[in-house]
C-alpha positions as CSV (number, residue, x, y, z in Angstrom):
1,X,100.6,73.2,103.3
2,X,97.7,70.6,104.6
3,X,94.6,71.0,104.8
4,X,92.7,70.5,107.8
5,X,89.2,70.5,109.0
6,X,87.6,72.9,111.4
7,X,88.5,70.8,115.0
8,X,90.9,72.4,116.7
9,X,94.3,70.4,116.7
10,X,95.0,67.8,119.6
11,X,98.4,68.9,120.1
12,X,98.9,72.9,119.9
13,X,100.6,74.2,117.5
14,X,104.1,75.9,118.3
15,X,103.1,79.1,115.5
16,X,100.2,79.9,116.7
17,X,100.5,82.9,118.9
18,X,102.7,84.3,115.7
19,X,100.0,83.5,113.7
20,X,97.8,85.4,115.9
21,X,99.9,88.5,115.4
22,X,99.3,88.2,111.7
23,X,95.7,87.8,112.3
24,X,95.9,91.1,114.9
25,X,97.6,93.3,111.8
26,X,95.3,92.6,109.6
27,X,92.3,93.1,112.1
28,X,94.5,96.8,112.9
29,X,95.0,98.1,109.5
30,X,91.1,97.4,108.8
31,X,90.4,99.2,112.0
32,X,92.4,102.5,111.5
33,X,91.6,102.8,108.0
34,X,87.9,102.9,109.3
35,X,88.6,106.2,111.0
36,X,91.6,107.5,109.5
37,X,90.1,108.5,106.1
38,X,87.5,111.1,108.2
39,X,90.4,113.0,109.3
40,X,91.9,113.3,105.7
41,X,89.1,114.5,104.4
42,X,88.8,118.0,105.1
43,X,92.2,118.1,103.3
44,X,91.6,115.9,100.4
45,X,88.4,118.3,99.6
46,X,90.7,121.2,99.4
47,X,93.4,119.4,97.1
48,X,91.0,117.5,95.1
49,X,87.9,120.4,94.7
50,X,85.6,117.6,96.2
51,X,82.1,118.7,97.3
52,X,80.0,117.1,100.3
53,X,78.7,114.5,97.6
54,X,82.1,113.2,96.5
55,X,83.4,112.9,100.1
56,X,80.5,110.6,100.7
57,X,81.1,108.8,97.9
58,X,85.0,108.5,99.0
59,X,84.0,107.2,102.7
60,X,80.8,105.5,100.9
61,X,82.6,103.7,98.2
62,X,84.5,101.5,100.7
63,X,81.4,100.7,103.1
64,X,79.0,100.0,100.4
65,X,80.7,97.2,98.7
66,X,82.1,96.2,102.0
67,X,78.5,95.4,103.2
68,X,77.4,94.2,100.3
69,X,80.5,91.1,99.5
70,X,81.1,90.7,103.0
71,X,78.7,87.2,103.3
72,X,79.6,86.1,100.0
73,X,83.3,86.5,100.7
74,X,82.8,84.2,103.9
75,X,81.2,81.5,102.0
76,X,84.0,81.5,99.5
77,X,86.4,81.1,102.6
78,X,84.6,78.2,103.5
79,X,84.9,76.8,100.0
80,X,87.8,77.1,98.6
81,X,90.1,78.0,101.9
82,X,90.0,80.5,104.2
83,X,93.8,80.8,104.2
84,X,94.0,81.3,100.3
85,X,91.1,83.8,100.5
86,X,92.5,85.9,103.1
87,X,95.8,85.8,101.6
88,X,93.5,87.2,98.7
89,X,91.9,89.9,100.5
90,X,95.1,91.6,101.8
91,X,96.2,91.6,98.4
92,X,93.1,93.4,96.8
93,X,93.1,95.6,100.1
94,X,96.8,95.9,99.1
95,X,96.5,96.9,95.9
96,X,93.6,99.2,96.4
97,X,95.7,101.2,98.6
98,X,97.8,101.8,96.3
99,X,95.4,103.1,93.7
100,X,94.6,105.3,96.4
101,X,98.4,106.8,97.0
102,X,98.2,107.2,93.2
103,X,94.6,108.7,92.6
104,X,95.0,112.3,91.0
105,X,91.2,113.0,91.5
106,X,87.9,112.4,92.8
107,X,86.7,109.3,91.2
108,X,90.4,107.3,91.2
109,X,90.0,108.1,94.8
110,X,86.2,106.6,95.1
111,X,87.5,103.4,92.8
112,X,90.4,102.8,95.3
113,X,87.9,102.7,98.0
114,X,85.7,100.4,96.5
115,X,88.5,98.1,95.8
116,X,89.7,98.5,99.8
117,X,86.1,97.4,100.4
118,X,86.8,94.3,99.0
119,X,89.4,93.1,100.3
120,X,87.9,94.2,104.0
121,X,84.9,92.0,103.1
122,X,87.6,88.7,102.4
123,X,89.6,89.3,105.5
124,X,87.1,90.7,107.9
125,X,85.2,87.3,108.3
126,X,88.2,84.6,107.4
127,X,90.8,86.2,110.1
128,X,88.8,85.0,113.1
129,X,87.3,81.9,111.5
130,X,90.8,80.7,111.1
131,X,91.3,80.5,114.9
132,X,89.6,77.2,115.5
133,X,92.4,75.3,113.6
134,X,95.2,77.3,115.6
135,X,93.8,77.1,119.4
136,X,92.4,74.8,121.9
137,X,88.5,76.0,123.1
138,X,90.3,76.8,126.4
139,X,92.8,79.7,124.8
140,X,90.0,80.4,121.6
141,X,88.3,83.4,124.3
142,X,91.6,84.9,124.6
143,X,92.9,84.7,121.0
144,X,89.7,85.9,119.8
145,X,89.6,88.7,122.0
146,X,93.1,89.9,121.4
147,X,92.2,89.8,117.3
148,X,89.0,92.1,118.3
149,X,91.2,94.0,120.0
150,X,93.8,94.5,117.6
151,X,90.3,96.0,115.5
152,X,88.9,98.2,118.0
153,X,92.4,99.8,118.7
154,X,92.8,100.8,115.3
155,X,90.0,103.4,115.8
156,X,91.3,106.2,118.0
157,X,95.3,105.1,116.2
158,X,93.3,106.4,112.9
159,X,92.6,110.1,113.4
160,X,96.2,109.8,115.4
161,X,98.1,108.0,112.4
162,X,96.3,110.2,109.6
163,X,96.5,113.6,111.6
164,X,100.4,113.2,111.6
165,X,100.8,111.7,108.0
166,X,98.9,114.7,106.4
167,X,101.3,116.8,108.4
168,X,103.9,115.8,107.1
169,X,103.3,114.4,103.5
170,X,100.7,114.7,101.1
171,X,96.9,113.2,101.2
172,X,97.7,109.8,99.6
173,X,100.1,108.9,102.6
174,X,97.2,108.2,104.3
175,X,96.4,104.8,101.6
176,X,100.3,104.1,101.7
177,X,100.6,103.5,105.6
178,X,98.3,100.2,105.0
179,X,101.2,98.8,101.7
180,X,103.9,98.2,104.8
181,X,101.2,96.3,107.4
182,X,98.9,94.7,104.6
183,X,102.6,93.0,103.0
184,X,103.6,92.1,106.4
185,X,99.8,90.0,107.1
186,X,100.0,88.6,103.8
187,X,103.8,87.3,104.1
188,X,102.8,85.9,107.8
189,X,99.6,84.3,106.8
190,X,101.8,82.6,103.9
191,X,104.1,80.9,106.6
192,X,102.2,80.7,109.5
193,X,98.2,80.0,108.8
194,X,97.0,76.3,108.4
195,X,94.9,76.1,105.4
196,X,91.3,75.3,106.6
197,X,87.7,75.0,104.6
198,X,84.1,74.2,105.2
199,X,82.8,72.0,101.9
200,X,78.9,71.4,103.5
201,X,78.6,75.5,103.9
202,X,76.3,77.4,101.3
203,X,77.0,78.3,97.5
204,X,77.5,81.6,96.9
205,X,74.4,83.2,95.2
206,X,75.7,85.6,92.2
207,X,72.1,86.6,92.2
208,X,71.5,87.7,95.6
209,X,75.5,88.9,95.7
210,X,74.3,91.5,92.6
211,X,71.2,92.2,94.1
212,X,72.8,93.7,97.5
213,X,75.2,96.1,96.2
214,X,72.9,97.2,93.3
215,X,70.1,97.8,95.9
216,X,72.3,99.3,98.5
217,X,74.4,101.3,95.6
218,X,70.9,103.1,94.2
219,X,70.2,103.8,97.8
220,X,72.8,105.6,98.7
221,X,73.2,107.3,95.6
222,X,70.0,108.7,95.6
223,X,70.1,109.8,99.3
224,X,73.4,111.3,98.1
225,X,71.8,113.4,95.1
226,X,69.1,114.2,96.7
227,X,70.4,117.8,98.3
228,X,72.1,118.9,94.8
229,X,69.2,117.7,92.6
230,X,66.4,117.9,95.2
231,X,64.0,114.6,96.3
232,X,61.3,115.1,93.3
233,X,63.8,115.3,90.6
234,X,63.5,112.0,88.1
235,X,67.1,110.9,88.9
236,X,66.3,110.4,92.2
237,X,63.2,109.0,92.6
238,X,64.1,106.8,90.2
239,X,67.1,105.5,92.2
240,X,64.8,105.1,94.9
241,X,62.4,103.0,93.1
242,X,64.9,100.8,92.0
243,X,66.4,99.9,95.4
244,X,62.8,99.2,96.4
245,X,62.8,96.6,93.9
246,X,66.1,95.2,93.8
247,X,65.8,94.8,97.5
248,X,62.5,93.6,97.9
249,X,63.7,90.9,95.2
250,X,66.5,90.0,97.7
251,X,64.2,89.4,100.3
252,X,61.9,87.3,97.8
253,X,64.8,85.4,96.7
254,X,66.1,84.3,99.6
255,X,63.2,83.5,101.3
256,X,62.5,81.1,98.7
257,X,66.0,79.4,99.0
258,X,66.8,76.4,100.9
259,X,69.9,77.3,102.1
260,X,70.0,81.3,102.0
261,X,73.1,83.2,101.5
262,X,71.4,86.2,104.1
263,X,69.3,84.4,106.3
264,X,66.3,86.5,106.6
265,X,64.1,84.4,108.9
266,X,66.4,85.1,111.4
267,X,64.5,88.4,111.8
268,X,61.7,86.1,113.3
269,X,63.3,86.0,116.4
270,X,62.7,89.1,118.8
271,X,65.5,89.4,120.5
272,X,67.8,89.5,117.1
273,X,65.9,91.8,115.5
274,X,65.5,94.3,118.3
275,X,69.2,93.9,119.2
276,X,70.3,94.7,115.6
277,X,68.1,97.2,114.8
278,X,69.8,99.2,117.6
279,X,73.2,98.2,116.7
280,X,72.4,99.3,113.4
281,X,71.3,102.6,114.6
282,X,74.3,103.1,116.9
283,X,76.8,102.6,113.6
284,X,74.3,104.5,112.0
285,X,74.6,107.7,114.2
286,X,78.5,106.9,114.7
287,X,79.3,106.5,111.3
288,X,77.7,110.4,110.3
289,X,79.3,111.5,113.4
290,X,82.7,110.6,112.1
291,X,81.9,112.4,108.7
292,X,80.4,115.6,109.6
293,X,83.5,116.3,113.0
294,X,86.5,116.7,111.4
295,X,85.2,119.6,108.8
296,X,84.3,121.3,112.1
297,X,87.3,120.3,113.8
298,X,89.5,121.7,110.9
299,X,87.8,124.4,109.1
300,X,85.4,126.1,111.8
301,X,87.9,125.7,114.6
302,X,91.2,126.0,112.4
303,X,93.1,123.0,113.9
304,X,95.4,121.4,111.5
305,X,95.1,117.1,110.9
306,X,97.0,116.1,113.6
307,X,95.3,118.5,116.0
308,X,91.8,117.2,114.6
309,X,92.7,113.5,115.0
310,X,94.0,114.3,118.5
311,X,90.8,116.1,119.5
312,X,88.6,112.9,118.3
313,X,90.1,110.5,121.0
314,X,87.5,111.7,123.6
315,X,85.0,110.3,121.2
316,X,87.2,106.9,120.8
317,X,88.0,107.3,124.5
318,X,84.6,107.1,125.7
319,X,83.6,104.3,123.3
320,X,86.4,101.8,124.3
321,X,85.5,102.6,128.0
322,X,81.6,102.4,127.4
323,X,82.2,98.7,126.0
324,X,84.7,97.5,128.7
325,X,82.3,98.5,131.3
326,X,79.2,97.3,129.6
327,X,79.5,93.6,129.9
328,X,79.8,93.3,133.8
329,X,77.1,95.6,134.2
330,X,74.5,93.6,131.6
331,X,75.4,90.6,134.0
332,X,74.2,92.3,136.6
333,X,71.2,94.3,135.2
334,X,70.7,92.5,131.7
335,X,71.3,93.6,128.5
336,X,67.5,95.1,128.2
337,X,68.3,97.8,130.6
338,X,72.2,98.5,129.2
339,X,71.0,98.8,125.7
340,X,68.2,101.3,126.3
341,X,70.8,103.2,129.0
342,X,73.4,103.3,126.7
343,X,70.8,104.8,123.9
344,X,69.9,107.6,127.0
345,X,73.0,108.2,127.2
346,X,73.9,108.5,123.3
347,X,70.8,111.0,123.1
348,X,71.9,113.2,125.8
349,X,74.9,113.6,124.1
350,X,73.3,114.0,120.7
351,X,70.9,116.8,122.0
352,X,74.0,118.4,123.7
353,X,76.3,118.4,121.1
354,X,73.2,120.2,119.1
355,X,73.7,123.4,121.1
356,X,77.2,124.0,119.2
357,X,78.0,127.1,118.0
358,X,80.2,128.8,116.4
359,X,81.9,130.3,119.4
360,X,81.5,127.0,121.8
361,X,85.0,126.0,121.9
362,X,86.7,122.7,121.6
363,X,85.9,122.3,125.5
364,X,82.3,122.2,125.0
365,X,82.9,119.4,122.0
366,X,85.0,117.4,124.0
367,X,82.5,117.3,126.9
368,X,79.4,115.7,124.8
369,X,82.0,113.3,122.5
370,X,83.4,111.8,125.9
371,X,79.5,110.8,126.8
372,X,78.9,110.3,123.2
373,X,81.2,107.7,122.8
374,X,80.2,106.3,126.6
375,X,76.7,105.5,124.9
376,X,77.8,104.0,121.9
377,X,80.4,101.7,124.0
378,X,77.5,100.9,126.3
379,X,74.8,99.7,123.7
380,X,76.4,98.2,121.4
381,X,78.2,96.2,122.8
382,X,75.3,94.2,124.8
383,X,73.1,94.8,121.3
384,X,75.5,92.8,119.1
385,X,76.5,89.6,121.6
386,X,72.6,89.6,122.7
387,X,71.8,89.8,119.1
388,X,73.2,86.5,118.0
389,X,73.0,85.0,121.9
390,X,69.4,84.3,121.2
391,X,70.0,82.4,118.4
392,X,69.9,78.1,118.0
393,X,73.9,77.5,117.6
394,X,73.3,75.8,114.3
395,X,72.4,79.3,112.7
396,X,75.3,81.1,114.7
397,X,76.9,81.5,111.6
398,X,74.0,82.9,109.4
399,X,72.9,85.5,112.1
400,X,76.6,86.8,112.2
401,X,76.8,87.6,108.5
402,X,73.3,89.7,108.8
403,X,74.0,91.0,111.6
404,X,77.6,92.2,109.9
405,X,75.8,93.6,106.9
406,X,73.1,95.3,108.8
407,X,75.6,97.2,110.3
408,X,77.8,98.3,107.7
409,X,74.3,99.5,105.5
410,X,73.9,101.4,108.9
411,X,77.1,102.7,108.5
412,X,76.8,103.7,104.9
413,X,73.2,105.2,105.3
414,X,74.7,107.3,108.2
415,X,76.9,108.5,105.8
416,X,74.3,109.1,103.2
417,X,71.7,110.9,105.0
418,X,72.9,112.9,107.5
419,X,75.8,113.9,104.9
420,X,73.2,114.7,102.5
421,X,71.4,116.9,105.3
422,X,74.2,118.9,106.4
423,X,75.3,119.8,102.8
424,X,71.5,121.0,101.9
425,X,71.3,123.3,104.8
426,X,75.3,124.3,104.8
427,X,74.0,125.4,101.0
428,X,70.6,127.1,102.0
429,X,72.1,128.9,104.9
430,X,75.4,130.0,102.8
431,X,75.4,133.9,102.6
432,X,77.0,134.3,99.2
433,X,75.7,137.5,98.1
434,X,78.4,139.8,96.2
435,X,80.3,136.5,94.7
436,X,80.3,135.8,90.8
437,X,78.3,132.7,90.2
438,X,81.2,130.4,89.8
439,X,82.5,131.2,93.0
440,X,79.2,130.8,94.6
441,X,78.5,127.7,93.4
442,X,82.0,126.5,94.3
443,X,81.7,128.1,98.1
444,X,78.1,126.0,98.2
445,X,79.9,122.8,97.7
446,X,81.4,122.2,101.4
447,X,83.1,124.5,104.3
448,X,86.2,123.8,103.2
449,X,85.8,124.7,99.7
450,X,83.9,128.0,101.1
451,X,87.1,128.4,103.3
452,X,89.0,128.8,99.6
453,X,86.7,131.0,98.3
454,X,86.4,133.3,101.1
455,X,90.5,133.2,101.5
456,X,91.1,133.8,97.4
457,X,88.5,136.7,97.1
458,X,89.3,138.6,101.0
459,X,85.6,137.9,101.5
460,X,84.9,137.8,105.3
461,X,81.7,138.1,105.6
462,X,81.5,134.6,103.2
463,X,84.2,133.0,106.7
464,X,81.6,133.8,109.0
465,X,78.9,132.8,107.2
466,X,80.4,129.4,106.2
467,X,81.5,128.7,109.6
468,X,77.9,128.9,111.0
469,X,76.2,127.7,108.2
470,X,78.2,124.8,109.1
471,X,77.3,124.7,112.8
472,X,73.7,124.8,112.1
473,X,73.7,121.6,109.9
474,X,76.0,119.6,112.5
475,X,73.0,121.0,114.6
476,X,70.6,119.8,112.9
477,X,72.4,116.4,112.3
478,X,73.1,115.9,116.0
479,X,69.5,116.7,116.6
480,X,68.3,114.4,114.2
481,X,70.8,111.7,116.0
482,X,69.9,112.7,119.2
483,X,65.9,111.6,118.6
484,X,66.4,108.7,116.6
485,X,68.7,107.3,119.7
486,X,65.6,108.3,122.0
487,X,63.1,106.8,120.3
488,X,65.2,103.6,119.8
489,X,66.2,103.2,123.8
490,X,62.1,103.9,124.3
491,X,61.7,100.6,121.8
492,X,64.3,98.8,123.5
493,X,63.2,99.3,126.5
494,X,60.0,98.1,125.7
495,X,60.7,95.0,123.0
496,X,64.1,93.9,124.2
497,X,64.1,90.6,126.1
498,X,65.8,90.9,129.4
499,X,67.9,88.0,129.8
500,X,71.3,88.7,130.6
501,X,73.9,88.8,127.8
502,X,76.4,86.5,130.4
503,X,73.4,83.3,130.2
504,X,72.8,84.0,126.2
505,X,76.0,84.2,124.6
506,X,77.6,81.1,126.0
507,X,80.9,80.2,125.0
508,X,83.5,83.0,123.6
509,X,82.2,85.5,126.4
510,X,83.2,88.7,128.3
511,X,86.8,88.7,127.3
512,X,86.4,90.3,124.3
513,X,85.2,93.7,124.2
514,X,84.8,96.6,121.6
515,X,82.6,96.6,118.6
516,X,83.5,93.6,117.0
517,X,82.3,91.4,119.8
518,X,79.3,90.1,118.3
519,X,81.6,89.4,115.2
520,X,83.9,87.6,116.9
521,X,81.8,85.5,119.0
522,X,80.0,84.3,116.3
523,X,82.8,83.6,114.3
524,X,84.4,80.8,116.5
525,X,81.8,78.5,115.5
526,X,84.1,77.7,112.5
């Protein structure tokens, strides 16, 4: 198949809108698998004796090197074929999936991961930088909006999707679903994408590549380690010291380079760093959210996969609303005021969902996830398109790749820390007097595996205490979410520039909604 450049064709071409739908699958099985992995894990704890730490790791693995290959993966697109590469990247995500559907224990499970992440990284930023060569700038809004789309509906399908399939077959069902939909996007993209490439773009910087996913790796490890081995211990600090270097090396190195792979003067400009610093926080607090609910959901409230998926949607509902009504509303008040609202509105929430107990009641949860997710719809969403709206066109394409990676390391940290603070308290709160050490130990782990215990020694006095131990550190975490969100809408409010997102973000526009707005708009430069 030819190779063309990055204008658009003069004459339309016939495939296109079926190459769009293998664009849209490839976007959808990203999306669900973003999501539907939280819902196994309750289950995949109990089958595969994994403690707090390891799930981390197993939601971790995948985000990590997802942030960390996601611009290099881009520039190698641009290089060598954005066609050819995303071809590649369904087949690693293919194959990783597989390993998954395989994986007999912990750490198969956290290497599958890690190979999903990179295929996400290679298909994530090719599918809607192949667009340009399909559609005419009068249908590119549209196209790119459905592909975003196709994205953002994959995360309520996800707890849906892997509520059923744990059902009904075993764990690894839920890395099988992608084989079917990941074969289909790699046999459509074969047929049906033009092969497009961008010689004059950047080199890819092995350097700087290593140095981001060593830095972020150490990081997250030692915020990981931390609440088993405690902060002072060697291990840890270490780990910490040597993400302080690594990434301070990053920095150095790439604000030495003359073209940089991660763009770091772009945090010179006000309004990008302000707008993605709070989209950072936002998947920050989401991304904990959606690893510290379905253990509640399932082992506190006793609701089986499919019931715990189900009883997410208000938190998916409310974020798909929250970003379809945000754009008309920053073109009438700016997206200064939206941002900082939306962050109100996310702390409210937060603080609300903090008065959990025990004895609450799903009715009580799904009342503060329905506003939740209204406050992450409404902030990030302005945050990301004003992000890269205040930025000269010619750098479009750098801001979008940090702006990307920013918020997956949000989305890792998230993980990370406010993982890490719910299993230290779940531990220091655990009543586990009577039990022989081993089983002790084993209960301290997580609230399922206390769940086992309790159930395999008829201790119910070890139920209760699990179940609010439990509550009190998704307290604690929702607490912690609920500030941080406050004191970011205070900063936004303050630092933000007020320009409307409608005059910034030119082109693309308020067609496409959902999380991957900023993504998308940026994207079309190609």
């Amino acid at each position: 198949m030819a190779t063309v450049t990055q204008c658009p064709p003069s004459r339309p071409d016939p495939r296109r809108w079926w190459a769009l739908g293998a664009l849209v699958a490839s976007m959808l099985v990203l999306g669900f698998d973003t999501t539907i992995l939280n819902v196994a894990l309750p289950t995949m704890a109990g089958q595969l004796g994994a403690g707090t730490g390891q799930q981390q790791w197993m939601a971790d693995a995948y985000i990590v090197v997802f942030a960390a290959l996601m611009l290099p993966a881009g520039l190698l697109g641009d290089r060598f074929g954005r066609r050819r590469m995303l071809i590649a990247g369904l087949g690693v995500f293919l194959a990783g999936s597989v390993v998954g559907a395989l994986a007999q224990d912990v750490n198969a499970v956290v290497a599958a991961r890690a190979v999903m992440g990179i295929g996400a990284a290679l298909v994530t930023p090719l599918a809607l930088s192949v667009l340009p060569s399909l559609f005419a700038p009068d249908e590119r809004a549209k196209a790119v909006g459905i592909v975003s789309a196709g994205s953002t509906l994959g995360l309520p399908l996800g707890p849906i999707i892997g509520g059923w399939l744990l059902d009904h077959y075993w764990w690894g069902s839920v890395f099988l679903i992608n084989i079917p939909m990941a074969a289909v996007g790699v046999a459509a993209c074969v047929f049906l994408l033009p092969e497009t490439r961008d010689p004059a773009s950047p080199r890819v910087d092995p350097v700087s590549t290593a140095l981001t996913a060593a830095g972020l790796g150490s990081l997250v490890y030692a915020i990981i380690e931390a609440p088993t081995r405690g902060w002072t211990d060697p291990l840890v600090l270490g780990m910490l010291a040597v993400s302080v270097v690594l990434i301070t090396a990053l920095v150095l190195r790439e604000r030495r380079a003359v073209r940089p792979m991660l763009d770091m003067g772009l945090l010179a400009h006000r309004g990008f760093l302000f707008n993605a610093l709070a989209a950072t926080l936002v998947m920050f607090v989401l991304s904990g959210l959606m690893f510290v609910l379905p253990p509640y959901l399932q082992a506190v409230l006793g609701n089986d996969a499919l019931g715990t998926g189900v009883r997410l949607l208000p938190l998916m509902g409310g974020l798909l609303v929250g970003a379809r009504v945000a754009q008309p509303v920053v073109v009438r008040f700016g997206s200064r005021s939206v941002v900082s609202a939306g962050l109100v509105v996310l702390a409210f929430a937060a603080l609300l969902g903090s008065r959990t107990t025990a004895g609450s009641g799903y009715g009580f949860t799904a009342l503060w996830l329905s506003v939740a997710g209204a406050g992450f719809g409404l902030s990030i969403v302005p945050a990301m398109s004003g992000a890269l709206g205040t930025l000269p066109a010619d750098r479009a394409g750098s801001g979008s790749g940090l702006l990307m990676t920013l918020r997956q390391v949000g989305g890792a940290i998230g993980i990370a820390l406010l993982g890490s603070l719910l299993a230290g308290v779940f531990r220091d709160r655990l009543d586990t007097a009577g039990l022989p050490a081993p089983a002790a130990e084993t209960a301290g782990e997580s609230v399922v595996a206390a769940h086992a215990v309790a159930e395999r020694t008829g201790a119910a006095p070890l139920l209760t205490s699990a179940n609010a131990s439990y509550v009190h550190g998704m307290g604690l975490v929702l607490l912690v979410c609920g500030c941080a969100a406050l004191v970011a809408a205070l900063l936004a409010a303050a630092l933000l520039p007020s320009t409307p997102t409608a005059k910034e973000g030119g082109g693309t526009g308020g067609e496409v909604t959902g999380p991957d707005l900023a993504d998308a708009r940026a994207d079309t430069r190609q």
